[in-house]
C-alpha positions, 0 to 999 in steps of 0.5 A, spaced: 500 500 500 504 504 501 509 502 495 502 504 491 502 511 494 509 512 493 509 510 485 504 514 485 507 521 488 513 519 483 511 525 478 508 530 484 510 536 487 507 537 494 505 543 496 506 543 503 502 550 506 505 553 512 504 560 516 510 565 514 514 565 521 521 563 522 518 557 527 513 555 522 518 555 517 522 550 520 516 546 521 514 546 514 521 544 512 522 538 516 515 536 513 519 537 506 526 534 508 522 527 510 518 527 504 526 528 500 527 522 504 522 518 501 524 521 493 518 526 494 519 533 491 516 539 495 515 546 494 513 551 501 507 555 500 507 561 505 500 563 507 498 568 512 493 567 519 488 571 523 492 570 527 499 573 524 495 580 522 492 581 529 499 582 533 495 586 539 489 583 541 491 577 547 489 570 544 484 569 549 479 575 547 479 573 541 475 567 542 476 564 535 478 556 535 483 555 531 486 563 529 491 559 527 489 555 522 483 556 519 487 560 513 491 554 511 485 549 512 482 554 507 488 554 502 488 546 503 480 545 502 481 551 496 486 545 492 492 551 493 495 546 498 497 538 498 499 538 506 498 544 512 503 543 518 500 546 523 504 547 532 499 541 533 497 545 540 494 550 536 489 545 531 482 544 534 480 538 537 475 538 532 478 538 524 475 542 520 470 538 515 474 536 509 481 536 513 484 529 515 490 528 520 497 525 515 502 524 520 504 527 527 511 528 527 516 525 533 515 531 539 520 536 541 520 539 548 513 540 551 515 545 556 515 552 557 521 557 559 521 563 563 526 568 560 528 572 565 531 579 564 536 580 571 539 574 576 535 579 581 529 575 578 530 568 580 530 569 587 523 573 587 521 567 583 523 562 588 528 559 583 534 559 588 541 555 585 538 551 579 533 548 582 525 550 584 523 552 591 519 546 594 516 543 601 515 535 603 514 535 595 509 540 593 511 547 589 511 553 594 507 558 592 511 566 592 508 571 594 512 577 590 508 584 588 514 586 585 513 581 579 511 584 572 511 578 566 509 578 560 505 572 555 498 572 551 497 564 553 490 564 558 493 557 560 499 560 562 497 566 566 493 562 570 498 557 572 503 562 574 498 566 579 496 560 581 504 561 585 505 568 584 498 571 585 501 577 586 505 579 580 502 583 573 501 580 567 502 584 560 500 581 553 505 579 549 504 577 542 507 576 536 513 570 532 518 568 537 522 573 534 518 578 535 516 576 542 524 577 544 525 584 541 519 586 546 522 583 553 528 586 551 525 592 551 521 593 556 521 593 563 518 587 565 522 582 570 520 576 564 517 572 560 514 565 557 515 562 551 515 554 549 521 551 549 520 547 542 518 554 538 525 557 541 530 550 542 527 548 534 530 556 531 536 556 535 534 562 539 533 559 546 537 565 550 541 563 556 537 566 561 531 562 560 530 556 564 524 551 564 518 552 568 518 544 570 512 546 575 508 548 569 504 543 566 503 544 558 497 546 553 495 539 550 499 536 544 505 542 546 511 541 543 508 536 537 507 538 529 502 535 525 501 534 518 494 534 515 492 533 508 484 533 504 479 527 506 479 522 500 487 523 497 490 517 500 496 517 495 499 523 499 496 521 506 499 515 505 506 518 504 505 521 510 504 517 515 511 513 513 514 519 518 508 519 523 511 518 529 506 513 534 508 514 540 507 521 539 501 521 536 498 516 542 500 521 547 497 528 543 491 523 542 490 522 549 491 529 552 486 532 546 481 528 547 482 530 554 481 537 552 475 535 547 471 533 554 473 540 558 471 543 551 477 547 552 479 553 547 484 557 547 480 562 553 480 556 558 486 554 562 487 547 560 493 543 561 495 536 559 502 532 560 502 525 557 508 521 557 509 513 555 515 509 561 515 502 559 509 500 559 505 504 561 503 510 560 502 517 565 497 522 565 497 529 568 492 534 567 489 540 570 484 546 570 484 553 572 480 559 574 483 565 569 485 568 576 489 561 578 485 561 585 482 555 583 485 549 581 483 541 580 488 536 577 489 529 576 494 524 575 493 517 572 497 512 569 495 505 566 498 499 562 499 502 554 495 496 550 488 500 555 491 507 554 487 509 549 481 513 552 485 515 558 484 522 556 477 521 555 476 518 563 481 522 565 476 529 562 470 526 565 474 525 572 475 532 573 469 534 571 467 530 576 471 534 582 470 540 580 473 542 573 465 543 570 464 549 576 470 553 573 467 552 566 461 554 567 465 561 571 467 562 565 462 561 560 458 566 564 464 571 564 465 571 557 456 573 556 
């Protein structure tokens, strides 16, 4: 089958649809070298987001479900594409109608770091000698009214009030580049970025260190591949590169974020990691002021992992994740 799909690519030119970014062009081009890989041509088409053109408006007010793809997923229904690559955590849970999942690509760091400006800093943040501030094995929460960092993410600003409740948070939009260039020029204590979109272009500065007590927006750190419903040639040439266990694991913490039905206002995060033969799963919901927070953590045998994310969701529904969603919906009315 798959040798069918190849004969059949012998002759194309894949157009491979990204954002114009210089993250998301390393991406595309990752896409493009495994195609090369498999004797399959590739040329890169640039396409513009929503999300791209709005540089000033937080994320989290625009109350748009996937700001960051619909442009692209248009171009690929439009026939101006063959494949969109997409950061998997900025894709919808649901797809759009017409659009398929190719391929996800072996994931890179999950975390997120926070980049600061002075060393005067790290003890403010209880980062002391390379290491987190703790006690009996819990995360210390700080109180600082000092503190001012910068990041557009909802899910971000609530895990960071969460343990520093009193710091002041400023909107910071833009590509990685362009989010750098801010901090250096403002007068914020720091910043949050995810550590894959710095590590993957090589501008991760020696001043950024991980938020290991953060947990990550669902799929973080993994990128996707997808293609139209019904062309099997070029869906079967990319899941030559599809990675399992990474898809296993974004698998599972979607579907955790599909129960919470959490967009890119509500303060979801999910970590799932394969160990052995097991597979381990930590989530947890936030009030957008970090106040509240209910969490968990399950781990199950592998071959019966498939709807963790799903039992998972249910759970914390259950203990009181649907209370902070409704708080929420209602305050967006």
């Amino acid at each position: 089958m798959i040798l069918f799909a190849l004969q059949n690519m012998a002759d194309k030119i894949v157009r491979i649809g990204t954002r114009e970014s210089p993250l998301a062009v390393w991406q595309a081009q990752q896409v493009q070298r495994l195609l090369t890989a498999q004797n399959v041509s590739s040329e890169l088409v640039y396409i513009k987001s929503e999300g791209d053109t709005d540089l000033v408006t937080p994320l989290y007010t625009l109350g748009v479900q996937g700001i960051f793809t619909k442009a692209l997923d248009t171009a690929l229904l439009n026939n101006r594409i063959d494949i969109a690559v997409h950061s998997m955590k900025d894709v919808p849970v649901q797809l759009a109608e017409g659009v398929k999942q190719a391929a996800v690509l072996k994931r890179g760091s999950c975390k997120d770091v926070f980049v600061y400006k002075d060393k005067s800093t790290l003890e403010k943040i209880g980062y002391i000698n390379g290491q987190w501030a703790m006690n009996n094995g819990q995360w210390l929460t700080i109180h600082s009214s000092s503190l001012t960092i910068a990041t557009s993410s909802v899910r971000r600003i609530a895990q960071w009030l969460n343990r520093y409740p009193n710091t002041t948070i400023e909107n910071l939009r833009g590509n990685v580049n362009t989010r750098l260039r801010k901090l250096k020029e403002s007068a914020w204590h720091g910043a949050i970025f995810a550590a894959a979109g710095l590590e993957r272009i090589g501008l991760r500065p020696a001043t950024a260190i991980d938020l290991d007590w953060m947990l990550p927006a669902p799929a973080q750190g993994a990128i996707m591949v997808v293609c139209r419903e019904g062309d099997e040639a070029i869906f079967k040439t990319c899941m030559n590169f599809n990675d399992d266990a990474t898809a296993l694991c974004v698998k599972i913490e979607r579907d955790f974020l599909k129960v919470l039905s959490g967009g890119c206002s509500t303060p979801i995060s999910a970590l799932v990691e394969v160990k052995n033969y097991d597979v381990a799963f930590k989530g947890n919901i936030l009030s957008i002021d970090g106040k509240v927070k209910v969490e968990i953590a399950k781990t199950i045998f592998f071959n019966k992992a498939n709807q963790l994310g799903k039992i998972a969701g249910e759970e914390i529904l259950s203990k009181g994740g649907d209370k902070i969603i409704e708080q929420i919906r209602n305050a967006a009315r």
